[in-house]
N, C-alpha and C positions, 0 to 999 in steps of 0.2 A: 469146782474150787470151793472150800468150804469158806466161808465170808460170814462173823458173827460181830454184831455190834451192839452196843450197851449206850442207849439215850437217856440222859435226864434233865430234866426239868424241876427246877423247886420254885416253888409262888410263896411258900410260908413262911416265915420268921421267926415265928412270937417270943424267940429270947434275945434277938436283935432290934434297935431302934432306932428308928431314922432321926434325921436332925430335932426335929419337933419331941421326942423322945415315946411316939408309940413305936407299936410292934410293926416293924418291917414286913408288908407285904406286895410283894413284886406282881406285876401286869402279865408279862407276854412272855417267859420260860416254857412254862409248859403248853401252852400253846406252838413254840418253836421248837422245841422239843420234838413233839406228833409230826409238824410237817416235817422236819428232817428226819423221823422213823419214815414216813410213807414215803418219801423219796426212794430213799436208801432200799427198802422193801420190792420199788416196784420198777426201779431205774440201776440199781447196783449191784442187785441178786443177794441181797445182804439179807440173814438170819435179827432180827431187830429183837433185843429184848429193852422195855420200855421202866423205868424208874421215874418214881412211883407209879405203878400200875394201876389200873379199875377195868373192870371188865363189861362192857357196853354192849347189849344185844350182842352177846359170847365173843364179840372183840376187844382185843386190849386196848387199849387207848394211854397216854400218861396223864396222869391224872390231876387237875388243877386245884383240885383240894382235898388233899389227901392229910388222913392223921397223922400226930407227927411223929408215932414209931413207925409208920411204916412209908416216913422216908428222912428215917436216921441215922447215924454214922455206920454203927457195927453192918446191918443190912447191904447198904451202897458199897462198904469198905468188902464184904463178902463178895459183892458182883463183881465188883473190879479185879477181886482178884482170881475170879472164876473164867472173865473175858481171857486176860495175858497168860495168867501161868495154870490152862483147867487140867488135870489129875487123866484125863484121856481125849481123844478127839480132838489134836489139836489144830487148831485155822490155822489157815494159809495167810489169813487177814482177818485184824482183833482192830476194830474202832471204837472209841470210847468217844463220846460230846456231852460235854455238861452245860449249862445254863442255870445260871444261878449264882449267887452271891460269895462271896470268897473274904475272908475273913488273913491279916498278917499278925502274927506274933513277935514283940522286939523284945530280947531278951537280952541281957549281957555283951548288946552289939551286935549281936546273930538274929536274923531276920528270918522267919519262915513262912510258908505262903500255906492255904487251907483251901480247900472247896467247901463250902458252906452248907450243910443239910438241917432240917429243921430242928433238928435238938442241939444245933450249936448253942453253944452258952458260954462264951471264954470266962466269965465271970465263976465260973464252975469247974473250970479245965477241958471243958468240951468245946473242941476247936472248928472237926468236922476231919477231910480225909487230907491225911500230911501231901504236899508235892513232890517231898524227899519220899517219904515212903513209895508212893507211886514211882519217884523216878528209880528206883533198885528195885520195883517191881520188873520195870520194863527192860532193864540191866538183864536181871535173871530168865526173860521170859524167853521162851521157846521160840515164839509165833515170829515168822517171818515179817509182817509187814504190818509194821505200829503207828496207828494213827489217832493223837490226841488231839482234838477240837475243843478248846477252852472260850464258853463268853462270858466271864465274868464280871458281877457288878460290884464297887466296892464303896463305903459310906465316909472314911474315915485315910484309911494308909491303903493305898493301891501299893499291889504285888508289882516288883519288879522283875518280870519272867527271865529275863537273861540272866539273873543273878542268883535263880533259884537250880536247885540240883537238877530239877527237869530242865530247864534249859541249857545245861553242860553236860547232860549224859556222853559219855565215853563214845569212842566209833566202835562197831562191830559190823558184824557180818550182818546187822537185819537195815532193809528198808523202814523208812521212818517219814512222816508228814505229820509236824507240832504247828498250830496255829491256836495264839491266843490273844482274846479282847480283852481290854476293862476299862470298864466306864464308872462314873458314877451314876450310883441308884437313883440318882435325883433325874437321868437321862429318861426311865421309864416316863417318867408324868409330861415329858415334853416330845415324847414321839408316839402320843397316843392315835395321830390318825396315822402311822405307820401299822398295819397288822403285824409285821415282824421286828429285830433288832436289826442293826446294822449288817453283822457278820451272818444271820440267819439268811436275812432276803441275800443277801451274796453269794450264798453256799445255793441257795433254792434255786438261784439263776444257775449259777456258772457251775451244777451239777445236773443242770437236765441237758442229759445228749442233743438233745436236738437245738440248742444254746448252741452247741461247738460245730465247726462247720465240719470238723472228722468223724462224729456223730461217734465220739467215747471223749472223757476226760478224766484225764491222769493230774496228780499232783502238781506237776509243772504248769500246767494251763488253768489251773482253779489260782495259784498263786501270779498268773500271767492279771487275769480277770482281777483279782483283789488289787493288787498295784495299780490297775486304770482307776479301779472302784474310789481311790485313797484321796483322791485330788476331791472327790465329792462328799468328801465327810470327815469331820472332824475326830473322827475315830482312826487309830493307829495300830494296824493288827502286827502282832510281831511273828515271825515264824521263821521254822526251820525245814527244809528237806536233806535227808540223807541217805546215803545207798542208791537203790535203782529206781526206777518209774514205777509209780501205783496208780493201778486204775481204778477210779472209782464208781464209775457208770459209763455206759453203754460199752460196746465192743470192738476192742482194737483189731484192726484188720493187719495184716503182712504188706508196710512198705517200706521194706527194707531197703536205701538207696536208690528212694524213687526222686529224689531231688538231686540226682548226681546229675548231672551235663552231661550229654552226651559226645565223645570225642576227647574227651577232658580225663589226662593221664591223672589218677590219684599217688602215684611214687613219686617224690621229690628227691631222690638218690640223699646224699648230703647235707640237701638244704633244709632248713626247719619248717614245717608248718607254720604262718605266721597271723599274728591276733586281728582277724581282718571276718569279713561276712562269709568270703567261701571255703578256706582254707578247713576250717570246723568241718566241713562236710564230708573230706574225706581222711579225718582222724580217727582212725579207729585202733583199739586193743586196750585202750588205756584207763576204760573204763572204771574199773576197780580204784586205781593208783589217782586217778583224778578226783574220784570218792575222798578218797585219805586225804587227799590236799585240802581241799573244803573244808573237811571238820576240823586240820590242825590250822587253816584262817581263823577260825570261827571261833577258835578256845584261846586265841594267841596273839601277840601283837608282832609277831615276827616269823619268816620260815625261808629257810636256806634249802635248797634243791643243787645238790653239790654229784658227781659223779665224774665215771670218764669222759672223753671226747667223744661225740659222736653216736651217744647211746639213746639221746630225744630227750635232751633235759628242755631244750629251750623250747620244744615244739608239745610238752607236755601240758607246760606253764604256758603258751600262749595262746594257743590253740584248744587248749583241754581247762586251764584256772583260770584264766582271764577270762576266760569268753563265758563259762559260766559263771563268774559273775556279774559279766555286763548284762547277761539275760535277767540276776535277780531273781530265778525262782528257786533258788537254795539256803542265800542266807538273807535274812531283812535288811532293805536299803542296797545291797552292793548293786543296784544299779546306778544309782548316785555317788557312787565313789573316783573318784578321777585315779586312772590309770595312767602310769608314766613309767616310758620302758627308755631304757638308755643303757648305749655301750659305756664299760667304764674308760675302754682305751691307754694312751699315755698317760693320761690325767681325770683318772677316777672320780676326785671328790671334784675338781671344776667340773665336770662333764653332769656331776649330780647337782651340785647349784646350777650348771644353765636350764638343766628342764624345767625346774619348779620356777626360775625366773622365766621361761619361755610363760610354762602354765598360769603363772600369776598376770603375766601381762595380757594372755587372753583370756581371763575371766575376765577382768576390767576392761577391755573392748569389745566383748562380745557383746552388753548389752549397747553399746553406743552405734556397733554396726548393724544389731540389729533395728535401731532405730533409725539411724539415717536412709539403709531400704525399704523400712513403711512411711518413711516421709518420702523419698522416690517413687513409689509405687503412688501415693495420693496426687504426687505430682505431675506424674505421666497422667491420671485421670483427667 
């Protein structure tokens, strides 16, 4: 499988200024950088091409002080587009990860988002590489399986990635895994005895095979890993998956239905598959169509699943939308969404007031019952 990816790292600045008003220069990029190129090289089987480069007793390494044409817009703006959309040879799998600084443009009410490279100068019209532009790159691109790793630092106006074109790109036919940070630059000076960023050491764990107890890890389980990770940092990674399963490291073996029950009929004639822990297990065909459903959640605040009787509308959505979003590893947060399923029956809209009055009244005892059983349990000691 051909697997090619494009790491950068930027440490330089000098047209950007941090609070104090010198020249912006960043700590730990390109140092995170290199380690997720050597990962990615020795654990993904990934092709790593490294921005800005230097060549180190004849290896490349990325380079933590590099001049700053040779890691400026037009340059990076070339690679990227040589990763997604290259003229021959095209991957199976195109990963791009930046680190480095990111720069918003507010113009007219219109908001745009920038990755930051050393001859950014907005003061001059030099922004760095557009998110719009990259996201109709990836619209047009060929390559199956698009993976954008964004950790961005920002000084002044943090990008709002859901609001930007890359985070509403369209569904298609390609697999897709978007993860992105941003912090403020002031975070570098305060996580100096950390050697990596937050999103780096995360990626560095929960992408060495031997981390995952199936000894490969796909999309789904690097986003399982970051959602434990969230509770331990004040950082808030936002992400998307779409399409099918990407593996990023180590090697998926064949176990196709090795968690079925044995004895355990999977045809339900009539009845629907229902949003519960086993029923998922033995839903299969809908792969594709449960795809669509996610992305039209995801761009939408509304969606109707209407057809004839009996054709798996209900067992599609409950079994196939629900359940991936109680897992969370597709779109950010929908593990924390409250789920409330009801018949509409004789009386539709009572029937829709009592759940949400059902659900309000058990947030509000939950924590109470959960307190009177650690006051029981202290008791019984």
């Amino acid at each position: 499988m051909n697997r090619e990816a494009l790491v950068v790292g930027i440490n330089h600045y000098p047209s950007l200024r941090d609070g104090s008003g010198h020249p912006q220069y960043l700590i730990k990029p390109a140092a995170d950088a290199e380690a997720i190129a050597q990962l990615l090289e020795t654990s993904g089987n990934f092709h790593v091409q490294r921005f800005p480069e230097v060549k180190i007793e004849g290896y490349g390494q990325v380079d933590p002080h590099p001049k700053t044409k040779n890691s400026s817009i037009n340059p990076l703006k070339e690679a990227i587009s040589k990763l997604f959309n290259p003229q021959n040879n095209i991957p199976e799998t195109a990963l791009l990860f930046f680190v480095g600084n990111s720069v918003l443009d507010e113009e007219g009410g219109v908001q745009e988002g920038f990755l930051a490279t050393s001859d950014t100068n907005p003061e001059k019209g030099k922004w760095g590489i557009s998110l719009h532009w990259l996201s109709q790159l990836l619209q047009k691109s060929p390559v199956k399986q698009q993976i954008v790793w964004l950790d961005c630092y920002h000084q002044e106006k943090q990008i709002n990635f859901l609001q930007t074109a890359l985070g509403n790109l369209e569904s298609t036919d390609n697999d897709r895994c978007f993860i992105f940070v941003s912090q403020t630059a002031e975070v570098t000076t305060t996580q100096i005895n950390s050697e990596h960023s937050f999103l780096t050491n995360c990626l560095l764990e929960a992408l060495e095979p031997e981390n995952n107890p199936n000894g490969w890890v796909t999309n789904y389980s690097l986003i399982d890993y970051l959602n434990k990770k969230l509770n331990l940092s004040i950082q808030t990674p936002v992400f998307h998956n779409s399409g099918n399963e990407i593996i990023f490291t180590g090697e998926k073996e064949n176990t196709e239905n090795t968690d079925l029950t044995a004895g355990v009929c999977p045809y339900k004639g009539l009845a629907a598959f229902e949003f519960n822990d086993k029923d998922y297990k033995y839903f299969y065909g809908r792969k594709t169509l449960v795809n669509l459903l996610l992305e039209k959640v995801r761009s939408r605040n509304f969606l109707a699943v209407v057809g004839a009787s009996g054709i798996g509308k209900s067992s599609v959505v409950k079994a196939g939308l629900l359940y991936q979003l109680k897992l969370g590893q597709r779109l950010s947060g929908s593990n924390t969404w409250p789920i409330l399923i009801i018949r509409p029956g004789e009386h539709p809209l009572k029937n829709l007031a009592a759940v949400f009055v059902d659900y309000q009244l058990q947030t509000l005892l939950t924590p109470a019952t959960e307190y009177h059983q650690l006051l029981n349990s202290k008791n019984k000691k």
